[in-house]
Backbone bond lengths (Angstrom), bond angles and torsions (degrees), N, CA, C in turn:
res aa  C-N    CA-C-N  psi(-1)  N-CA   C-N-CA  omega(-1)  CA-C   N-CA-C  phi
1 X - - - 1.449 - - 1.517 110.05 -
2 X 1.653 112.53 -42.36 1.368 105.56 -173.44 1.943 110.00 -72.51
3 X 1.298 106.27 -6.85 1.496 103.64 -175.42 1.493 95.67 -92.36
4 X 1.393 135.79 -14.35 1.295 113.83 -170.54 1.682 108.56 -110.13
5 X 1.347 107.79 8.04 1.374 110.25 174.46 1.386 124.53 -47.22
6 X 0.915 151.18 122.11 1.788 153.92 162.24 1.755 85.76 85.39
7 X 1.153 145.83 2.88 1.543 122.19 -161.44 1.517 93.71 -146.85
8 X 1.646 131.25 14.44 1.380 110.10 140.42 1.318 99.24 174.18
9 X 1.788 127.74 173.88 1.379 113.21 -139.25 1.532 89.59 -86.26
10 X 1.281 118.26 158.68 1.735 109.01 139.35 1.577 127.28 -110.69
11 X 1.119 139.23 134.04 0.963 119.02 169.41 1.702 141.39 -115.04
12 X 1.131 125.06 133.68 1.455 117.22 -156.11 1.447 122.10 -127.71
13 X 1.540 116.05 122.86 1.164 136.41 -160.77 1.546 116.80 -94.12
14 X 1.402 104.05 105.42 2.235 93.73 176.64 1.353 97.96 -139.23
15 X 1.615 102.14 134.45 1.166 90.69 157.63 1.471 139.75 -78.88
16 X 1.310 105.09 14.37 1.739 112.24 -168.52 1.553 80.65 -109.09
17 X 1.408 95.32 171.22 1.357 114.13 -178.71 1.610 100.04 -99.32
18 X 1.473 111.78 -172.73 1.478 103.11 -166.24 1.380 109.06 -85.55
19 X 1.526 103.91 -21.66 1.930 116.84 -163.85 1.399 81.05 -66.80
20 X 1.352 139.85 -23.98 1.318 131.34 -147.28 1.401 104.23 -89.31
21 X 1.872 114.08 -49.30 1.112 110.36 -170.96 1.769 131.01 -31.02
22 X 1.594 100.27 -36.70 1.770 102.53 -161.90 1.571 100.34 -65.68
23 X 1.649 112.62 -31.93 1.898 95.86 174.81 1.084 99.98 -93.58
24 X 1.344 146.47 65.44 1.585 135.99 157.75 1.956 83.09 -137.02
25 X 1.198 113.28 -43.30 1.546 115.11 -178.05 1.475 114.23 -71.86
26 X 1.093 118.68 -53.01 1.434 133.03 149.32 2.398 85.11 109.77
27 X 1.130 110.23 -1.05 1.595 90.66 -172.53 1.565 99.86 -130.20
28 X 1.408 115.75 108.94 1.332 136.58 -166.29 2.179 97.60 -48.27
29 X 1.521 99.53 -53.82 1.686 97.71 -162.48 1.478 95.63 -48.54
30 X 1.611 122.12 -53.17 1.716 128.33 -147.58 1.482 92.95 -74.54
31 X 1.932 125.40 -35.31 1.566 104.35 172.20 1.145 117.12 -42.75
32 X 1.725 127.18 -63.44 0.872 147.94 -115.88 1.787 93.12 -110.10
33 X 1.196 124.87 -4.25 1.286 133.13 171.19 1.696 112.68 -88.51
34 X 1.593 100.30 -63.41 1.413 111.81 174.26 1.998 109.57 -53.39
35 X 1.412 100.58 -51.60 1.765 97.44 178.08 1.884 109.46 -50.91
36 X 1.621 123.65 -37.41 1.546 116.27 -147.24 1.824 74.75 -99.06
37 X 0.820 147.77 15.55 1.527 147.58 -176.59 1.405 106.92 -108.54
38 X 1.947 104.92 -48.29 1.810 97.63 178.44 1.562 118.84 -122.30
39 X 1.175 91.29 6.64 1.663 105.33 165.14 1.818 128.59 -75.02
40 X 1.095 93.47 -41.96 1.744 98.03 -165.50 1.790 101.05 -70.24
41 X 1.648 124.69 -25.19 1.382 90.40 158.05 1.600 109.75 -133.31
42 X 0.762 109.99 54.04 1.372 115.78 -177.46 1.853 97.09 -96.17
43 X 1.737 90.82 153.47 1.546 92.14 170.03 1.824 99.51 -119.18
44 X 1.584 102.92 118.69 1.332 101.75 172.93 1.628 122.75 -65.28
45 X 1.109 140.76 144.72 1.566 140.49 143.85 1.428 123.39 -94.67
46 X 0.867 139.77 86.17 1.208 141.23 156.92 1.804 130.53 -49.65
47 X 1.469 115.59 87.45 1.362 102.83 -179.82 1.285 118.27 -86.36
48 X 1.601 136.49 158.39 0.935 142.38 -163.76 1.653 97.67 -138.57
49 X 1.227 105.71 145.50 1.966 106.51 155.78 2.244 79.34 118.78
50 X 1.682 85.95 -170.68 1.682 90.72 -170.04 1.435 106.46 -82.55
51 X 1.244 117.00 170.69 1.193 122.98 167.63 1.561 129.39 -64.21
52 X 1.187 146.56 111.26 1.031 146.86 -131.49 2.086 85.49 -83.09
53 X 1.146 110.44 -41.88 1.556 120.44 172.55 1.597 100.63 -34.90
54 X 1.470 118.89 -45.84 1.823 110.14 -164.66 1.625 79.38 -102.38
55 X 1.265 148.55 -17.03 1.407 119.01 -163.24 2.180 94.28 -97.38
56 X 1.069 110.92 -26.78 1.434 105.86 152.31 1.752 131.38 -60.38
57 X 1.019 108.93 -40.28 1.440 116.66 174.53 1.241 125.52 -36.42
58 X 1.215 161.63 90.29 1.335 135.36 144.92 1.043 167.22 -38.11
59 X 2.122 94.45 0.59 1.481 129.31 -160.85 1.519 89.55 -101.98
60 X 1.668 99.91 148.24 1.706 94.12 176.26 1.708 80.77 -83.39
61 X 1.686 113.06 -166.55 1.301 153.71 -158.10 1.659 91.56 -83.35
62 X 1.196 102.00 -52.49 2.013 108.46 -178.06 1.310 96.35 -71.21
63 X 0.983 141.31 -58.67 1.391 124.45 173.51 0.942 136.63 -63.00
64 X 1.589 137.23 -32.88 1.326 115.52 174.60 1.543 99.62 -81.18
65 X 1.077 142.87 -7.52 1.293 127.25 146.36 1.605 152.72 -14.54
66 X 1.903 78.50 -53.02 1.367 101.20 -178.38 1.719 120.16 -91.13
């Protein structure tokens, strides 16, 4: 990350949102380090609606289970 700063894109995939990260990370300083590092120019996207993964599927929920 520190080599691609200002000199090329990165891009980063979660499914949690960011408020979320600190209880999945569990340590407030390292959220709050990693967020002021890829936050200040990042452009967020936020998608909303189902996952195109279950709206492709043809398996109910009990089945791909099994």
């Amino acid at each position: 990350m520190d080599d691609s700063h200002s000199n090329a894109s990165v891009v980063i995939i979660s499914p949690l949102a960011t408020e979320q990260w600190l209880e999945m990370i569990g340590d407030n300083r390292l959220v709050d380090a990693i967020l002021d590092r890829i936050m200040h120019s990042a452009h967020p996207i936020k998608l909303q609606g189902e996952s195109m993964r279950k709206k492709l599927n043809s398996l109910t929920h009990g089945e791909h289970l099994s």
